[in-house]
C-alpha positions as CSV (number, residue, x, y, z in Angstrom):
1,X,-6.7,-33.1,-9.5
2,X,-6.5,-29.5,-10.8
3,X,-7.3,-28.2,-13.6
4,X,-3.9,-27.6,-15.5
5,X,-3.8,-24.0,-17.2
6,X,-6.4,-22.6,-14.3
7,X,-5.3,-20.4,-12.3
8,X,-4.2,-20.7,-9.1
9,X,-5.7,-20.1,-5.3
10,X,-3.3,-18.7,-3.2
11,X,-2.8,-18.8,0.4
12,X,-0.6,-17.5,2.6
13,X,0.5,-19.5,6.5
14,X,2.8,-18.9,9.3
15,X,1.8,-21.9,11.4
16,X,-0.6,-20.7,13.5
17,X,-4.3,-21.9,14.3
18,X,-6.3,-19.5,11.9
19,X,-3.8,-20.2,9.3
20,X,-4.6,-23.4,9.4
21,X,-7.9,-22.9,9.1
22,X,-7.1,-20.4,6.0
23,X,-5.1,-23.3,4.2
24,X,-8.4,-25.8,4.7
25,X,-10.8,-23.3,3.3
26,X,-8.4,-22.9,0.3
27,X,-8.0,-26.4,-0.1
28,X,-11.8,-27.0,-0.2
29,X,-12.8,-24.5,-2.5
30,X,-9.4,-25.6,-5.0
31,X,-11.3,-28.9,-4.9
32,X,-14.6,-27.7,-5.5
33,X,-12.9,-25.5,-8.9
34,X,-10.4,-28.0,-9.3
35,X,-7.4,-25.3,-9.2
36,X,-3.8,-26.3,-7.8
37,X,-3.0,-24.0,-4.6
38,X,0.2,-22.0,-4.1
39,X,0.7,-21.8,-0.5
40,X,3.2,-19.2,0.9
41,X,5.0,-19.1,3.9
42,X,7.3,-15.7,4.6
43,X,11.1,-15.9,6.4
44,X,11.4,-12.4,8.1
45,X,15.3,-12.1,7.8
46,X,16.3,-9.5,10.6
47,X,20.2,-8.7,11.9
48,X,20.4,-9.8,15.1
49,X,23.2,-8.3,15.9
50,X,27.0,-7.9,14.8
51,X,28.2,-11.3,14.4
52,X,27.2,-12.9,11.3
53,X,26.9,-16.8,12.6
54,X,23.6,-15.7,14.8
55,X,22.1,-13.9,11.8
56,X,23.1,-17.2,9.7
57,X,21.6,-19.7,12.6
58,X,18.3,-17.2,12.6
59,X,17.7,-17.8,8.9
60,X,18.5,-21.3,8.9
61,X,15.5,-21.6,11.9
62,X,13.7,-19.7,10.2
63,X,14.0,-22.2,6.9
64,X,13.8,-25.3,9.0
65,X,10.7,-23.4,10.7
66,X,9.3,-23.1,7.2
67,X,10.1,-26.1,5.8
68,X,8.1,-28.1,8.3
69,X,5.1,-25.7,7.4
70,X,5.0,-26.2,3.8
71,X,5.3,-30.0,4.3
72,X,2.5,-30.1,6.2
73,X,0.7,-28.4,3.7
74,X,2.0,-30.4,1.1
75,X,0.4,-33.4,3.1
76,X,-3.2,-31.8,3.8
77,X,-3.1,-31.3,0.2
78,X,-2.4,-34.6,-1.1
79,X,-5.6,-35.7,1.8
80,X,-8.0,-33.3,0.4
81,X,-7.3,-34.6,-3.4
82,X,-5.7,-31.0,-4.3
83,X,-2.4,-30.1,-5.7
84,X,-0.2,-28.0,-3.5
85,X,2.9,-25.8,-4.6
86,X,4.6,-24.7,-2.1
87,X,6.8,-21.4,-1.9
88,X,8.9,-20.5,0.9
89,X,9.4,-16.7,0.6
90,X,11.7,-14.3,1.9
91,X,11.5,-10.3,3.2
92,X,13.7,-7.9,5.2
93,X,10.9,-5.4,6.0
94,X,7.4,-6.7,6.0
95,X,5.7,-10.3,5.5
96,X,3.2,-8.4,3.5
97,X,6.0,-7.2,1.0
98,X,6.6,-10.8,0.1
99,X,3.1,-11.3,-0.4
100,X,2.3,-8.3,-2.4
101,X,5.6,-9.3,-4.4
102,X,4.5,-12.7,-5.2
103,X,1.4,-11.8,-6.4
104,X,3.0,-9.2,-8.6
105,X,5.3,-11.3,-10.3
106,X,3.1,-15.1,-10.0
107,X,0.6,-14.2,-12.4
108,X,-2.8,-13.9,-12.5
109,X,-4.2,-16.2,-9.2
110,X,-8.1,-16.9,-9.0
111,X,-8.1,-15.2,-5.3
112,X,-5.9,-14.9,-2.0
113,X,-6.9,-16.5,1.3
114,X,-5.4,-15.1,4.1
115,X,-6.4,-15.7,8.1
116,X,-8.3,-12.8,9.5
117,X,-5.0,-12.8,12.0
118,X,-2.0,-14.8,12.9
119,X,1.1,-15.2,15.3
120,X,1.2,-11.4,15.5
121,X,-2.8,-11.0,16.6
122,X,-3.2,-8.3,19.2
123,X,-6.7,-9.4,20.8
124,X,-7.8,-5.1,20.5
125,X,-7.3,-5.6,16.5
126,X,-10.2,-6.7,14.1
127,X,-7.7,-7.9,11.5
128,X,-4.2,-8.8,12.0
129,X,-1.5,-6.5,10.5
130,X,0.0,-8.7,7.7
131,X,-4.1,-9.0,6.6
132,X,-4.3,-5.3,6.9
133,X,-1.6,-4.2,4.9
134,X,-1.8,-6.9,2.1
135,X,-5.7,-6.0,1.7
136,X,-4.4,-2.4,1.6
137,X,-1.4,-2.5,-0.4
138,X,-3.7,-4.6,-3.1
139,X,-6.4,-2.4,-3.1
140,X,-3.5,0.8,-3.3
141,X,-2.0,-0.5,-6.0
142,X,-4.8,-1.9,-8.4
143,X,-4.2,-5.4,-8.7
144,X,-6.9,-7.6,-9.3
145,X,-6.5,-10.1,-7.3
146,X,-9.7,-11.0,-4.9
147,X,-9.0,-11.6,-1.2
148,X,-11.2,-14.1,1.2
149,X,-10.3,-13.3,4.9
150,X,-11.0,-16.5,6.9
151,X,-12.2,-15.6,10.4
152,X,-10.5,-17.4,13.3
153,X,-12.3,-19.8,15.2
154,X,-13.6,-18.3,18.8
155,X,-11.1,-20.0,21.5
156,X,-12.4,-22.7,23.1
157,X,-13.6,-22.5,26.9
C-alpha cells in the first residue's frame, strides 16, 4: 500500500466524467510512488430561501450526494491497491475556497490533481472555473503545492 509518512496526492471530484478520469490518474501515479490519496469532494451550502427545512433538505442532498462520491472512490481505491482518505468538504462561497483551504491547513501534499473541467464546464472555456481559480489562488498566494490538470476525454460520436 502507501508509503506511511509520504506525503499525500490529492485530488479533488464532483462526480462528473473528467473527474473521474482525474481520480484514476491520481490513483495510478499513488501506486506508482506508493502515496495514500486524499480525495475531496466540496458541499456548496447556499440559502435557498426563507424557510430553514429547504436549506436543511439541500445540505442533507448535498451530503447524501457526496457520500455516494467518496464511497465510490473509496472502492476504486481499494481496486487499484491504493489507500484512499476521503474528505467531504464544505464552502458558502466558492468550491475553490474549500480546496485552497484544505490544502492550507492538510500539510504538505506531493501535488493536486484536478479535471481540466467539471459539472460547471461551459464548452467556450479552456479550463473550468473551480480549475481556474484554484491554479490561480495557489499560484497568488505562494504555496507550493504542484498541480496536474487532467484533460477530459473528447465526447464520443
Amino acid at each position: 500500500m502507501a508509503e506511511a509518512n509520504g506525503k499525500p496526492i490529492a485530488v479533488a471530484i464532483d462526480g462528473s466524467a473528467p473527474s473521474w478520469e482525474a481520480l484514476e490518474t491520481a490513483l495510478y501515479l499513488a501506486g506508482l510512488i506508493s502515496r495514500p490519496v486524499d480525495v475531496l469532494t466540496v458541499i456548496q451550502l447556499r440559502k435557498a430561501g426563507y424557510f430553514a427545512f429547504i436549506d436543511r433538505h439541500l445540505k442533507e442532498e448535498a451530503e447524501d450526494y457526496a457520500k455516494k462520491l467518496l464511497a465510490e472512490a473509496t472502492e476504486r481505491g481499494k481496486k487499484a491497491g491504493v489507500e484512499v482518505r476521503p474528505h467531504m468538504l464544505e464552502s458558502e462561497k466558492d468550491i475553490s475556497e474549500a480546496i485552497i483551504n484544505y490544502l492550507e491547513g492538510a500539510g504538505p501534499v506531493k501535488f493536486l490533481v484536478l479535471a481540466s473541467h467539471g459539472h460547471g464546464f461551459i464548452g467556450r472555456h479552456i479550463l473550468g472555473s473551480t480549475t481556474e481559480r484554484v491554479i490561480r489562488e495557489v499560484t497568488h498566494r505562494g504555496m507550493s503545492v504542484p498541480i496536474l490538470v487532467v484533460p477530459a476525454a473528447p465526447p464520443e460520436g
